[in-house]
N, C-alpha and C positions, 0 to 999 in steps of 0.2 A: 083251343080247348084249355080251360082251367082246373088245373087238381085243387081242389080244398083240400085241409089235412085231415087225418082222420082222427076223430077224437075217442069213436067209439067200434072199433071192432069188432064185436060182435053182431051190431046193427051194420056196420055197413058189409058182412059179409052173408047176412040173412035178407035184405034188401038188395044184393048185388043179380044183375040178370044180364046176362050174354043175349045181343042182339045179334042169332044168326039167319041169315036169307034160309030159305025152305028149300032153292037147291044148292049146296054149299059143299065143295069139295075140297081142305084143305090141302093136300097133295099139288091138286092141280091151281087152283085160286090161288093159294101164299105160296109154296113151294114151286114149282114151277114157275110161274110171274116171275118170282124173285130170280130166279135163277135165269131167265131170259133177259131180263131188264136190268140187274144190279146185282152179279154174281160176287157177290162178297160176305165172308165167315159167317156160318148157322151157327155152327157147334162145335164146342170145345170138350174134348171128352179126355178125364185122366180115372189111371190107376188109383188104387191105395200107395202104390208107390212111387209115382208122383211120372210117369209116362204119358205123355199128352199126345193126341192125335186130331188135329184141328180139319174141320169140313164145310164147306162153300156152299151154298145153296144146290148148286151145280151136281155137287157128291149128294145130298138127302137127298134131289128128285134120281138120282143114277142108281143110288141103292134101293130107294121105295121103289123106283119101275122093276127094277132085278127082283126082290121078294115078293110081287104082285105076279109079275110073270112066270114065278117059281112057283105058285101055289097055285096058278093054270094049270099045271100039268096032271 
């Protein structure tokens, strides 16, 4: 894959288009995959006060399945 640079912004953001499959489930597709295959840091999350709590692929599929299951009920 080659990036060219961008010269013009606002054409390459009005010509930009996401190629998604028609059955596509992020959660499960990239989140989970990843977290089966190559469980290593998603997300760095801080404060205004500079508190950080760093999370693995492993924690976003663990937390999205808990608020999925939580709004079953």
């Amino acid at each position: 894959m080659t990036l060219l640079p961008m010269l013009n912004y606002e054409r390459c953001a009005s010509e930009f288009k996401l190629d998604v499959p028609t059955h596509f489930n992020f959660g499960h597709d990239v989140i989970d995959e990843q977290a089966r295959r190559h469980d290593k840091p998603a997300l760095i999350w801080c404060d205004a006060s500079g508190h950080e709590r760093f999370f693995n692929f492993s924690d976003i599929a663990r937390l999205s399945n808990q608020f999925y299951n939580h709004n079953l009920l």
